[in-house]
Biopython code that builds the backbone (N, CA, C, O; Angstrom):
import numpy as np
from Bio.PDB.StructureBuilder import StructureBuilder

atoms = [
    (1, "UNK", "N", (23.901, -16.179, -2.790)),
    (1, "UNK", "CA", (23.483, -16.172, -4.171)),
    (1, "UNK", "C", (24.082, -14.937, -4.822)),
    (1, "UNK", "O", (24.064, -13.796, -4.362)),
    (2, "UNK", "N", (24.574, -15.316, -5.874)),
    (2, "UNK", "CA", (25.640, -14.070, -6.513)),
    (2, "UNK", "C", (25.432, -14.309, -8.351)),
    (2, "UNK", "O", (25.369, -15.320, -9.050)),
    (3, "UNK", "N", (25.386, -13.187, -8.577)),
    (3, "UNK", "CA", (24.962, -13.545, -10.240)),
    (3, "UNK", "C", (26.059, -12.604, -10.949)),
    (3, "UNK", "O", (26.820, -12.029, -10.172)),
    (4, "UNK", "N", (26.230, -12.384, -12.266)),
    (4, "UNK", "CA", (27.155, -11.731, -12.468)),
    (4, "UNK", "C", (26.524, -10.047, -12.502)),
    (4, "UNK", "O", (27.321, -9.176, -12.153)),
    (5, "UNK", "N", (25.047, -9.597, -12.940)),
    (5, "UNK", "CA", (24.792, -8.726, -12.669)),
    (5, "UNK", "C", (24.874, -8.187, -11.050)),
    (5, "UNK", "O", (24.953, -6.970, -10.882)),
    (6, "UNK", "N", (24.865, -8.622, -10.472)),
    (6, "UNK", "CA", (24.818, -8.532, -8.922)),
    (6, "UNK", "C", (23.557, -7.843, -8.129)),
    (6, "UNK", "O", (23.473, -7.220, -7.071)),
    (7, "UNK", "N", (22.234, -8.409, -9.546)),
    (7, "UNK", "CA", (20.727, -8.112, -9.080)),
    (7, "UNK", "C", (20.159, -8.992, -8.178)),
    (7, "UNK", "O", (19.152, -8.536, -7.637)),
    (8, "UNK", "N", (20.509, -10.206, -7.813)),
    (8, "UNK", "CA", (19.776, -11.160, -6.899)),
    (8, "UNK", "C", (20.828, -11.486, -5.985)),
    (8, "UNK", "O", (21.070, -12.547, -5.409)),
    (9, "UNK", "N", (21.581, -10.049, -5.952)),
    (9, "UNK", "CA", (22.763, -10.487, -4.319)),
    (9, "UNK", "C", (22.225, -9.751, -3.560)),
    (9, "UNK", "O", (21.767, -8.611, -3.643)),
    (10, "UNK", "N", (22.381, -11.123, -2.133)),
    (10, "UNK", "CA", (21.773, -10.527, -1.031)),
    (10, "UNK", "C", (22.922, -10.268, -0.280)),
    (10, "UNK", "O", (23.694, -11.203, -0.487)),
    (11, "UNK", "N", (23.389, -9.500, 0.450)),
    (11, "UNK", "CA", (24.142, -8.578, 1.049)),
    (11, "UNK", "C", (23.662, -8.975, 2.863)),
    (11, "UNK", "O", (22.590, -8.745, 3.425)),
    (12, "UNK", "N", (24.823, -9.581, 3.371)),
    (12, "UNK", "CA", (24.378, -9.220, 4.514)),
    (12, "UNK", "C", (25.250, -8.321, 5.456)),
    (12, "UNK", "O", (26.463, -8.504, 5.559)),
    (13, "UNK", "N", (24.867, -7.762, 5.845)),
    (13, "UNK", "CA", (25.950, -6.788, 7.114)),
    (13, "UNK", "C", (25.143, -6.477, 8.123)),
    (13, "UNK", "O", (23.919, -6.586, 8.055)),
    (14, "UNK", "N", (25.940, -5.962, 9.395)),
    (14, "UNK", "CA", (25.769, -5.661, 10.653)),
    (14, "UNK", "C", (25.123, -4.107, 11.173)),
    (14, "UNK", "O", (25.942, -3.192, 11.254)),
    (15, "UNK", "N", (24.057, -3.891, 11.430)),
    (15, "UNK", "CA", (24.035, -2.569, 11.683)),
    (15, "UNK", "C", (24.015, -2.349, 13.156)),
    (15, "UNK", "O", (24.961, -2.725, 13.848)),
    (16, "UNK", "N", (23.208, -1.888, 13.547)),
    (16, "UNK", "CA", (22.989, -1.187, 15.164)),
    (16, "UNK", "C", (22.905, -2.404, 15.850)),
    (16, "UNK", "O", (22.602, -3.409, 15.208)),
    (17, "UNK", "N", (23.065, -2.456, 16.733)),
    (17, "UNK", "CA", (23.026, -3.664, 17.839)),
    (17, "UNK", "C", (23.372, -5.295, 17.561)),
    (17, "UNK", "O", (23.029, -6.308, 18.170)),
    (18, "UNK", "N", (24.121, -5.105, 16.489)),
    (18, "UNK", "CA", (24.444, -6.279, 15.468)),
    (18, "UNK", "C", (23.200, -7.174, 15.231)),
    (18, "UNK", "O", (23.145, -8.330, 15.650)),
    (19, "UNK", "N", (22.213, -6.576, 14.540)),
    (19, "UNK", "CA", (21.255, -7.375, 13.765)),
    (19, "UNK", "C", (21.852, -7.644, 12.566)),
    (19, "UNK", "O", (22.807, -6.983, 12.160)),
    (20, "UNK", "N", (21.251, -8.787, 11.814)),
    (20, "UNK", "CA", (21.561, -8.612, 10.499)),
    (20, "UNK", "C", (20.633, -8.490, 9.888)),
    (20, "UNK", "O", (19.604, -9.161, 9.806)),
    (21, "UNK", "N", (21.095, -7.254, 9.236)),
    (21, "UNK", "CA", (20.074, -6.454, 7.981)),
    (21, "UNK", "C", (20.599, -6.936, 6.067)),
    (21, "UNK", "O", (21.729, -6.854, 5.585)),
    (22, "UNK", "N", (19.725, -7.260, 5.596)),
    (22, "UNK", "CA", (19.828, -7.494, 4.308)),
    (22, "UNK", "C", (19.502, -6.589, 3.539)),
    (22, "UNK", "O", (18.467, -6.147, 4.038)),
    (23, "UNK", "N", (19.763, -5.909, 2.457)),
    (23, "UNK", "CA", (19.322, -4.886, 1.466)),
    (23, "UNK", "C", (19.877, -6.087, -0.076)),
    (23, "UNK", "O", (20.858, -6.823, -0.190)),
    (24, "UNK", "N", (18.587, -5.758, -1.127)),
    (24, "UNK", "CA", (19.195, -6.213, -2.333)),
    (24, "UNK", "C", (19.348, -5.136, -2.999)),
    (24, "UNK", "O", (19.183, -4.015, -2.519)),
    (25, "UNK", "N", (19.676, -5.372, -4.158)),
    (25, "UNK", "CA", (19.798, -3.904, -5.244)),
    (25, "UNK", "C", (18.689, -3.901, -5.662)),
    (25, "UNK", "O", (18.282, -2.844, -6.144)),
    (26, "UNK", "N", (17.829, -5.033, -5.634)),
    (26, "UNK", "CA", (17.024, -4.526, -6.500)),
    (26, "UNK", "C", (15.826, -3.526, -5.595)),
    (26, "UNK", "O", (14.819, -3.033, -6.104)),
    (27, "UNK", "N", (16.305, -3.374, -3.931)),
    (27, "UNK", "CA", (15.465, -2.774, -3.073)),
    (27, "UNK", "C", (15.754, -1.223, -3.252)),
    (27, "UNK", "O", (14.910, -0.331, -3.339)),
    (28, "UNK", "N", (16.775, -1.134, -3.278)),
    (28, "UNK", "CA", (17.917, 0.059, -3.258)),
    (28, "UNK", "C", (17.352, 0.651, -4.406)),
    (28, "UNK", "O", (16.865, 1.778, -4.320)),
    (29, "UNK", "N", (17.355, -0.020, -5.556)),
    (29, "UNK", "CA", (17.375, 0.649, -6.813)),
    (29, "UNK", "C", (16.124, 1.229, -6.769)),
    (29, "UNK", "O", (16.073, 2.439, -6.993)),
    (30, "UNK", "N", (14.979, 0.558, -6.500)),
    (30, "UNK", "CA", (13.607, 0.907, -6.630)),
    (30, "UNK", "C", (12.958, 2.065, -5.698)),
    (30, "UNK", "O", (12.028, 2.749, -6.125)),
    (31, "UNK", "N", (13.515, 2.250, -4.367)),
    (31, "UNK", "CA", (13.836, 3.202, -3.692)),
    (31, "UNK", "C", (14.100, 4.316, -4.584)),
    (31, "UNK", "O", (13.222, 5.072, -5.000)),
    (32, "UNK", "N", (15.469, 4.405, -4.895)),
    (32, "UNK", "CA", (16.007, 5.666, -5.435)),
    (32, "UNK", "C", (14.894, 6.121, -6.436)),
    (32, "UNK", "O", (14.114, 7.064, -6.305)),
    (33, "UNK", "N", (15.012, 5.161, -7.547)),
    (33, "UNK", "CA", (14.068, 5.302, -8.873)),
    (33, "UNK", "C", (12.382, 5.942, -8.368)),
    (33, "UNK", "O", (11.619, 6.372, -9.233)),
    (34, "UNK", "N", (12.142, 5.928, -7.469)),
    (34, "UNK", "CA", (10.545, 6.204, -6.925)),
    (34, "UNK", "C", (10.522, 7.635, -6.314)),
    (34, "UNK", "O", (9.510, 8.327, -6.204)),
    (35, "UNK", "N", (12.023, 8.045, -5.860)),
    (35, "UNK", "CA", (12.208, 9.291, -5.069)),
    (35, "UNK", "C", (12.287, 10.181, -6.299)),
    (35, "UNK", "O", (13.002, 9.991, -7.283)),
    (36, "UNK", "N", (11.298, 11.349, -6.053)),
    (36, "UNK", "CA", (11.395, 12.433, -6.601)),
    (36, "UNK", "C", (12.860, 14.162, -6.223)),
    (36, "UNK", "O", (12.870, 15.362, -6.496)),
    (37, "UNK", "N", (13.786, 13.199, -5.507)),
    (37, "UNK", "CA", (14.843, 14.169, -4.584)),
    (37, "UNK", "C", (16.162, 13.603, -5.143)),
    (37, "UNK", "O", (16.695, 12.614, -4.641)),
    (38, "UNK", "N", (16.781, 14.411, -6.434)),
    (38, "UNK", "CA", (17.810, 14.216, -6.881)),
    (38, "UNK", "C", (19.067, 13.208, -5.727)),
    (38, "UNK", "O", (19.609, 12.157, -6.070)),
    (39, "UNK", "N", (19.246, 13.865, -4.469)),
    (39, "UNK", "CA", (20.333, 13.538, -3.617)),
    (39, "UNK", "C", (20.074, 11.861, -3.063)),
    (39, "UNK", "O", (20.810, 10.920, -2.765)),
    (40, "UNK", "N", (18.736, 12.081, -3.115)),
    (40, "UNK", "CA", (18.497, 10.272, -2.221)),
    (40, "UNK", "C", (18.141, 9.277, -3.899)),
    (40, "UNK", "O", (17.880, 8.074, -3.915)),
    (41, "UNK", "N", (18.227, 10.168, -5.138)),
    (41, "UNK", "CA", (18.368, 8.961, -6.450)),
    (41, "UNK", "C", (20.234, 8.698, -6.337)),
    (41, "UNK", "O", (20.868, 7.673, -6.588)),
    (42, "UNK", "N", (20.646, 9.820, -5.946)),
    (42, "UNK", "CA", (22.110, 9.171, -6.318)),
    (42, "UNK", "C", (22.888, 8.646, -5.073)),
    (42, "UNK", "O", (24.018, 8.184, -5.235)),
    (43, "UNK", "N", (22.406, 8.693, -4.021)),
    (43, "UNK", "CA", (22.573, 8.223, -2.661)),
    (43, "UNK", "C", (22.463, 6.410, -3.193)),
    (43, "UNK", "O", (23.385, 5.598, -3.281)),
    (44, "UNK", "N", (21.055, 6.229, -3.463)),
    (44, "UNK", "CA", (20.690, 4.691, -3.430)),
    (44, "UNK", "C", (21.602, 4.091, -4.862)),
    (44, "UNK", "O", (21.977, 2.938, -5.072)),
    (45, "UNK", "N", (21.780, 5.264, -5.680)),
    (45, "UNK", "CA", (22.553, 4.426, -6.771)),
    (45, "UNK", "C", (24.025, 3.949, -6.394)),
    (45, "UNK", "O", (24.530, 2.883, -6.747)),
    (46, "UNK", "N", (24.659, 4.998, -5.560)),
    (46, "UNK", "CA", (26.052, 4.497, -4.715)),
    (46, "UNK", "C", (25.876, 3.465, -3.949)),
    (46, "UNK", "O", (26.745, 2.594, -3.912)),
    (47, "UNK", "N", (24.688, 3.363, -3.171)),
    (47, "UNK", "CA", (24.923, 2.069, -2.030)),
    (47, "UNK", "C", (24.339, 1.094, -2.830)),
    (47, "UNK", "O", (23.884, 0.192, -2.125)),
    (48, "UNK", "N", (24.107, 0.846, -4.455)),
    (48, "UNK", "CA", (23.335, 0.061, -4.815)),
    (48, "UNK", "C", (24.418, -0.751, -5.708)),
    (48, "UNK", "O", (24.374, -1.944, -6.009)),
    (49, "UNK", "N", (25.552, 0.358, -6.104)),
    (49, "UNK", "CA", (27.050, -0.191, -6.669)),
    (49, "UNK", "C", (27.668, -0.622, -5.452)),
    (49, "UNK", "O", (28.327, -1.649, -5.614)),
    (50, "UNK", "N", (27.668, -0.070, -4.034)),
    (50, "UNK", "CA", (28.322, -1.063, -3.462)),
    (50, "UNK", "C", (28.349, -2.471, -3.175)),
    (50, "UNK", "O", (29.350, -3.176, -3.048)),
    (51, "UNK", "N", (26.739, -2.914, -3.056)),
    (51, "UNK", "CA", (26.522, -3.873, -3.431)),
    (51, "UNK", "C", (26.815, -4.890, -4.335)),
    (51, "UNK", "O", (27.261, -6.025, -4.168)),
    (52, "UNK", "N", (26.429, -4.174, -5.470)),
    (52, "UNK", "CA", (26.985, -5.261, -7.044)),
    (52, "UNK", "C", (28.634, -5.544, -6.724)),
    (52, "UNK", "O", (29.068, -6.652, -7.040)),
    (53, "UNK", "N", (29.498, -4.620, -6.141)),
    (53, "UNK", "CA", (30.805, -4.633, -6.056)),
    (53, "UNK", "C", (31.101, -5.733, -5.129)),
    (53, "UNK", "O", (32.267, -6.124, -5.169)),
    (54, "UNK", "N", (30.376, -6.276, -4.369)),
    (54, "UNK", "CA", (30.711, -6.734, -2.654)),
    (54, "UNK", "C", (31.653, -5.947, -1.504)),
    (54, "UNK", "O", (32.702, -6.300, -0.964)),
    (55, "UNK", "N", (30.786, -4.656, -1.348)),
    (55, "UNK", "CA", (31.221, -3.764, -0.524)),
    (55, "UNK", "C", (30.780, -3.916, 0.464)),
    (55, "UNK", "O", (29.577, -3.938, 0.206)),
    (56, "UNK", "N", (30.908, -4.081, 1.753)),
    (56, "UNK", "CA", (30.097, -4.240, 3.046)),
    (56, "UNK", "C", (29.408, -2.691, 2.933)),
    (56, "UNK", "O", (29.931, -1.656, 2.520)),
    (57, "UNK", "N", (27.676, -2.983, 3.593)),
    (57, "UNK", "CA", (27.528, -1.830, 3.897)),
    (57, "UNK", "C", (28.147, -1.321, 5.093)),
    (57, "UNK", "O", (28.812, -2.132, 5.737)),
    (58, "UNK", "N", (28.040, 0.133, 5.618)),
    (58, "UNK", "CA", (28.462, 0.064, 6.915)),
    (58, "UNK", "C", (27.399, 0.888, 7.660)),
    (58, "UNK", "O", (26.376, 1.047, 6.994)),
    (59, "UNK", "N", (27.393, 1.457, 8.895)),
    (59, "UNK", "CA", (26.300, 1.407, 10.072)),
    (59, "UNK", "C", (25.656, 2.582, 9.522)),
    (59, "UNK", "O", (24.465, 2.651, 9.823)),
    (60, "UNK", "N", (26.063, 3.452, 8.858)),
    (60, "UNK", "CA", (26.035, 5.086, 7.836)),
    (60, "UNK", "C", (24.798, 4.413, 6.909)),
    (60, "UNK", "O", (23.601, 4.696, 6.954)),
    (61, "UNK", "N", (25.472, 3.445, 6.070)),
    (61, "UNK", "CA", (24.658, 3.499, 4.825)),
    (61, "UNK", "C", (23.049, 2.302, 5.914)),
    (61, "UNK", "O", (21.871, 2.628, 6.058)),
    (62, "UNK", "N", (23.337, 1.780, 6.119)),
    (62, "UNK", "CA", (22.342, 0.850, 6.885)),
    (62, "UNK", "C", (21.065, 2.023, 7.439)),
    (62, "UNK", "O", (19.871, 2.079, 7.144)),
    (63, "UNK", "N", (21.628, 2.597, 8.047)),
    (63, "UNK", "CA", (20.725, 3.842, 9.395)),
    (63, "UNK", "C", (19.848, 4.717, 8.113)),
    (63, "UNK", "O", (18.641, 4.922, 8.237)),
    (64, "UNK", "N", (20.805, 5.300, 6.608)),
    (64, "UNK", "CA", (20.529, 6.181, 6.087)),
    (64, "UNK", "C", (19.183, 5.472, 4.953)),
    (64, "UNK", "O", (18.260, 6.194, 4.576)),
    (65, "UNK", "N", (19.277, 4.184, 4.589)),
    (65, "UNK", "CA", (18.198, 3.464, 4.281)),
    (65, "UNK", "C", (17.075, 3.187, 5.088)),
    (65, "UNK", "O", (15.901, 3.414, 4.796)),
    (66, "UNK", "N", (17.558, 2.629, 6.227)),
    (66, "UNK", "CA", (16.146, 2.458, 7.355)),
    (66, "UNK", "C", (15.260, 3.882, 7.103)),
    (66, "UNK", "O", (14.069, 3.850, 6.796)),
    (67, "UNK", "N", (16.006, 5.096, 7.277)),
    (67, "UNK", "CA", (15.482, 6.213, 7.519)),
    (67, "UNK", "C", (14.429, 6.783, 5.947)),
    (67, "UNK", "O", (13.385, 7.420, 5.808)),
    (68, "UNK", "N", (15.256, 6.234, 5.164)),
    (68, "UNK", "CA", (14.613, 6.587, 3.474)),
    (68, "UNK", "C", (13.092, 5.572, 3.546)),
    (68, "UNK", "O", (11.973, 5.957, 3.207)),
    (69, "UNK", "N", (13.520, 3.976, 4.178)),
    (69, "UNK", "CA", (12.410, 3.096, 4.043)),
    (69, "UNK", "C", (10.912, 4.159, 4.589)),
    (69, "UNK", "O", (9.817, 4.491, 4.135)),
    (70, "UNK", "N", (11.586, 4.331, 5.595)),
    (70, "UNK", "CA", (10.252, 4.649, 6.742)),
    (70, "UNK", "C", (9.648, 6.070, 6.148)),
    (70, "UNK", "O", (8.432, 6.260, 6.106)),
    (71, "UNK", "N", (10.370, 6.807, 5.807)),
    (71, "UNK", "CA", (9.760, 8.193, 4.750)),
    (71, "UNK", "C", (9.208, 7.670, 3.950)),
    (71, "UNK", "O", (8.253, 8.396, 3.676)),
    (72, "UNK", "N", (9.181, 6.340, 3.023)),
    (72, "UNK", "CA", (8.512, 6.166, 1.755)),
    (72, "UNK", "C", (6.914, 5.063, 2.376)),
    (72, "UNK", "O", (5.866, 4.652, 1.878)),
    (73, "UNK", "N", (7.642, 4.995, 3.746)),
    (73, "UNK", "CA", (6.150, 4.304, 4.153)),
    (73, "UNK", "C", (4.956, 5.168, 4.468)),
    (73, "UNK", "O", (3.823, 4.698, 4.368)),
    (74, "UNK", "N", (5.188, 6.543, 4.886)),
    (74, "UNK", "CA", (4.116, 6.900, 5.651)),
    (74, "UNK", "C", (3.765, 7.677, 4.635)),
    (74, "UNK", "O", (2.744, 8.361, 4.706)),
]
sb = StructureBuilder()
sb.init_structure("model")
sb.init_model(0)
sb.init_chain("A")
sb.init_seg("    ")
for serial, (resi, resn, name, xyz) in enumerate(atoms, 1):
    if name == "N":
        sb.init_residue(resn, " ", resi, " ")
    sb.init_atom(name, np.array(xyz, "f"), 0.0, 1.0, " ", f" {name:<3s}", serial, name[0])
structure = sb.get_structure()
């Protein structure tokens, strides 16, 4: 599913042990937008244009989200 904004693209790529992990923008975006830490708003806004672009993520940006998810969980 691909729109021209590239808000309801789902992205799939390969991370650690070749799972496939999905990120949308609109996960990415809301992430960044919620973080009060200048570096991880413009972190998620880059991996959030790679997306709209059809950039594969790669094992970097995959690991560096898991790691942002799990900080915003606890």
């Amino acid at each position: 599913m691909d729109t021209v904004s590239g808000r309801s693209c789902i992205r799939e790529t390969f991370g650690l042990k070749m799972k496939k992990i999905k990120w949308t923008w609109e996960e990415i975006h809301s992430m960044g937008r919620n973080s009060s830490d200048g570096g991880v708003r413009m972190e998620c806004e880059r991996l959030a244009v790679k997306i709209v672009k059809n950039i594969p993520l790669i094992e970097n940006d995959i690991r560096y989200l898991n790691r942002m998810k799990e900080k915003n969980e606890q």
